[in-house]
C-alpha positions in Angstrom: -51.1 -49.6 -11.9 -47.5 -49.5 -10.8 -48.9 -50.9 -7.1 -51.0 -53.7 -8.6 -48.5 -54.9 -11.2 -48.9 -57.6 -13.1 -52.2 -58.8 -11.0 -54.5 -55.9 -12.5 -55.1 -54.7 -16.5 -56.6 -51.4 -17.1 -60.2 -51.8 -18.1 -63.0 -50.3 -19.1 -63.7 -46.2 -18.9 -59.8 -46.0 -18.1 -58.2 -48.4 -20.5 -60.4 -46.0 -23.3 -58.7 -43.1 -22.1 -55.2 -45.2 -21.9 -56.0 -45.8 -25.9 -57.2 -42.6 -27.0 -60.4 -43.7 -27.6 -63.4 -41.0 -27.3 -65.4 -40.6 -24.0 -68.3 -38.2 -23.6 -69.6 -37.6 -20.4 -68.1 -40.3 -18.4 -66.6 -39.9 -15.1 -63.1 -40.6 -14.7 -62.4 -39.5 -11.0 -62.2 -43.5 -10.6 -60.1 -45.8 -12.2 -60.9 -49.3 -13.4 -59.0 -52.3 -13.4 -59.9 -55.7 -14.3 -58.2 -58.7 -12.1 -55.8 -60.8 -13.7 -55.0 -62.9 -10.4 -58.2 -64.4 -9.5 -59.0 -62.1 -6.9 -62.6 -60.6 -6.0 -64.2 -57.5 -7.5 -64.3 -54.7 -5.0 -64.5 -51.1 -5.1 -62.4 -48.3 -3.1 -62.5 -44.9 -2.7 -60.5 -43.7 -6.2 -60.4 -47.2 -7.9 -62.8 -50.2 -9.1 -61.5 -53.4 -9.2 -63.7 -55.8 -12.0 -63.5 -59.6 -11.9 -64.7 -61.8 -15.2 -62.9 -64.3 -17.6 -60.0 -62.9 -19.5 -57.7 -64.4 -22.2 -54.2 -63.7 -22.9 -55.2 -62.1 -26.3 -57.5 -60.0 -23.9 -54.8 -58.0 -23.0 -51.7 -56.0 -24.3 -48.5 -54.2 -23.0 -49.0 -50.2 -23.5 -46.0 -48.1 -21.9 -45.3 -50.8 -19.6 -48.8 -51.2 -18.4 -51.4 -54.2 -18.7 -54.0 -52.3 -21.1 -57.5 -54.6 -22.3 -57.6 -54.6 -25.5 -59.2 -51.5 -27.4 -63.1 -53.5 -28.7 -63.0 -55.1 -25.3 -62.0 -51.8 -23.3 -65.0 -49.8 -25.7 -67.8 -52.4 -24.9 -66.5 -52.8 -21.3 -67.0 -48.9 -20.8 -70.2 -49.0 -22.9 -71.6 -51.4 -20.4 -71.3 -48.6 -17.7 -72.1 -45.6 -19.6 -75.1 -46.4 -21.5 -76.3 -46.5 -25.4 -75.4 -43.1 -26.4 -71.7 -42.8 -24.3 -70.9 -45.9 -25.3 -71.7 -45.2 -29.1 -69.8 -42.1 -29.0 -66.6 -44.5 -27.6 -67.2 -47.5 -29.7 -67.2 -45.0 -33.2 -64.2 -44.0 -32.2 -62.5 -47.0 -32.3 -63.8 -47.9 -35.2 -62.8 -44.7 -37.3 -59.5 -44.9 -36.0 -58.9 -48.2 -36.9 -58.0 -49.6 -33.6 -60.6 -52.5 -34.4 -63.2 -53.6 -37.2 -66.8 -54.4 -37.0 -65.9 -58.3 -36.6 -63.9 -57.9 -33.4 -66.1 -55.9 -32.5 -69.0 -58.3 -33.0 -66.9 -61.0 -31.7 -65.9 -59.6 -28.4 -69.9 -58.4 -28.1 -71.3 -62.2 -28.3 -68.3 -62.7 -25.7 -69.6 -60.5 -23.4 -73.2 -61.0 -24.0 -74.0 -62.8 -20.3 -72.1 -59.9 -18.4 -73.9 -57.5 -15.8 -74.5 -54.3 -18.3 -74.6 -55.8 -21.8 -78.3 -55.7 -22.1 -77.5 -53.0 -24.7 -74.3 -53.5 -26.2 -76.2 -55.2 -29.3 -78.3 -51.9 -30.1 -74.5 -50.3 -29.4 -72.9 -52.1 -32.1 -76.2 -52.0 -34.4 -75.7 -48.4 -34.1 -72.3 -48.0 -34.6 -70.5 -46.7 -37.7 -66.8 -46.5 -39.0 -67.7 -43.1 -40.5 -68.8 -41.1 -37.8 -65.6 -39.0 -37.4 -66.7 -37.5 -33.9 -68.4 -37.2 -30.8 -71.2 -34.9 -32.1 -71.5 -37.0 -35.1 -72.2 -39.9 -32.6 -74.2 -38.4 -30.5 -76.3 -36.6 -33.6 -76.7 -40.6 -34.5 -77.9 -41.2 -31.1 -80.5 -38.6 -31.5 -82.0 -39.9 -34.8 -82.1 -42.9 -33.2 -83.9 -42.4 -30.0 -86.3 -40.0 -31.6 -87.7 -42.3 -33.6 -86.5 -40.3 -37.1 -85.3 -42.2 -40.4 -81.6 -43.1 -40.3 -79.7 -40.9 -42.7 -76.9 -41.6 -45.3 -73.6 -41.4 -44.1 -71.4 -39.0 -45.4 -73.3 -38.7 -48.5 -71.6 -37.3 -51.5 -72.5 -34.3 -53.0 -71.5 -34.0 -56.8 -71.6 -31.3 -59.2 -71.5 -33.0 -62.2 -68.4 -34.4 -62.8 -66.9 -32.4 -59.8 -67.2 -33.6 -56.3 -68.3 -31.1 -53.7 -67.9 -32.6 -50.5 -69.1 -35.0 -47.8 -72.4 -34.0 -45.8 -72.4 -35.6 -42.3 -75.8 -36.8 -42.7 -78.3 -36.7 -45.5 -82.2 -38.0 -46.4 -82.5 -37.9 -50.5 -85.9 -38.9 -49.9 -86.5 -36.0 -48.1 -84.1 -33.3 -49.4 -82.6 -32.8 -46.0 -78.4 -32.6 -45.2 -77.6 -32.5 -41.8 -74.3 -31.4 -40.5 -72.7 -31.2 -36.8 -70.9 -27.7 -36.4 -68.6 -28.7 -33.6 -65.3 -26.2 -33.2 -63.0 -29.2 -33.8 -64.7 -29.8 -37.8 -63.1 -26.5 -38.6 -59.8 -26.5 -36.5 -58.7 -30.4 -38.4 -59.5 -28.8 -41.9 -57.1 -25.2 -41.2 -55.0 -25.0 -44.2 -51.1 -23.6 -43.7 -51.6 -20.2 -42.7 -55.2 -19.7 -41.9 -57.4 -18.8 -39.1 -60.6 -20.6 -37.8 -62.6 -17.5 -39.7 -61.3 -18.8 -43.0 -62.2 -22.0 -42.9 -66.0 -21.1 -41.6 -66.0 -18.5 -44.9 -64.9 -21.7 -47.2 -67.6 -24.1 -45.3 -70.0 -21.6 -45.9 -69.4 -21.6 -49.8 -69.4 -25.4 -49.6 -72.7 -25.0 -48.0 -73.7 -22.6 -50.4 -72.6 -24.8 -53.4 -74.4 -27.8 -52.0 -77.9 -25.6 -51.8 -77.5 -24.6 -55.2 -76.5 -28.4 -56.6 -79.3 -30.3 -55.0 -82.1 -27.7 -54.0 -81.9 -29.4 -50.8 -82.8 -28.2 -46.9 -78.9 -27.8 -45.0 -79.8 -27.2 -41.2 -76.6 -27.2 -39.0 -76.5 -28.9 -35.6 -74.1 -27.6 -32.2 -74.1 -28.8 -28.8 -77.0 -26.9 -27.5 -79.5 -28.9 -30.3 -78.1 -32.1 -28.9 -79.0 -31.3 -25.4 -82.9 -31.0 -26.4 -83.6 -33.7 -28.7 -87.1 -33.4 -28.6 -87.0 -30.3 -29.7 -84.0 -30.6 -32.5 -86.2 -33.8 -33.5 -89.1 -32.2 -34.3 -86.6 -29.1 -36.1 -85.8 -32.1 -38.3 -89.1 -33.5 -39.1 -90.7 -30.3 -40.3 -87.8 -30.0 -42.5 -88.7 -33.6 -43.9 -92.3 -32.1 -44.2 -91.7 -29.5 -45.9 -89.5 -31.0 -48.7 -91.8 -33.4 -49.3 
């Protein structure tokens, strides 16, 4: 960036990372930069340079650097990555705030024409403002591409007047809560002075509150179930079988 100036902004898996956004999976041993100047796409051996139609309101000024702007930078890398990468970028964005479900829309009919966008539209179908994390996202993803119902999101679980809790996912019709048990859930919810261990005991009692509330199915989900849908998929629908 500080050799290419003002003729380059950073775009697509790179600008994400620039923003904070989430990326799962996706190489980053290249860098992407979009051409301001006019001139021609080309790749190199550590950098990719992209050529299309940009707007000033396109880009923005982040620590000196030209930086796309975040629901342009999402759908740019979800063009590369694929449906379930892309998801897992484009939720984070919108959780965060760092656009809305209009500019996302917006800068998806924009880019509708471009090599890669073929499925930005089931991408932004897809996406969600709740989904706090990667799993989450990708957990979505699996629902989604294995052909089960789509869940609530984060359903609330009530104890008469007292509310319990947020499950990740949950099928009333079915009497099934899902939730992702990824390290990070318990390490943002550590109270002053605790260990990890204390806040798996207190989950565990949520989870045990929740049982006894609703007499519904809880089945937790960790990385390894996401890497064999077919399998966690058909976990999930004898759990819908058996409630009903």
């Amino acid at each position: 960036m500080r050799t290419l100036g003002d003729r380059v902004a950073a775009s697509h898996h790179s600008a994400c990372s620039l923003l904070g956004l989430d990326l799962w999976d996706v190489a980053l041993d290249v860098a992407h930069v979009t051409r301001l100047d006019g001139g021609a796409g080309r790749s190199e051996s550590d950098i990719r340079h992209h050529e299309g139609l940009v707007v000033p309101d396109d880009v923005l000024l982040l620590d000196g650097f030209q930086v796309m702007r975040p629901a342009r930078a999402a759908l740019e890398s979800a063009t590369l990555s694929g449906v379930e990468r892309g998801l897992v970028t484009v939720n984070s964005g919108l959780h965060n705030n760092l656009f809305d479900e209009h500019a996302l829309e917006v800068q998806r009919r924009a880019m509708q024409s471009w090599p890669g966008a073929q499925h930005l539209q089931l991408v932004t179908r897809l996406a969600d403002k709740r989904i706090e994390s990667v799993g989450e996202s990708r957990s979505l993803f699996l629902f989604w591409s294995q052909g089960l119902p789509l869940p609530a999101l984060q359903y609330e679980i009530w104890d008469g007047p007292h509310l319990l809790g947020y499950a990740d996912f949950a099928w009333p019709e079915h009497g099934l809560i899902v939730e992702f048990d990824g390290r990070s859930k318990y390490q943002k919810y550590l109270r002053e002075g605790e260990d990890p261990g204390d806040a798996v005991f207190r989950e565990k009692r949520r989870e045990d509150a929740i049982r006894r509330v609703t007499g519904w199915t809880v089945i937790r989900l960790v990385w390894a179930d996401l890497a064999h849908p077919a399998r966690t998929a058909a976990l999930l629908r004898s759990a819908m079988r058996t409630a009903a």
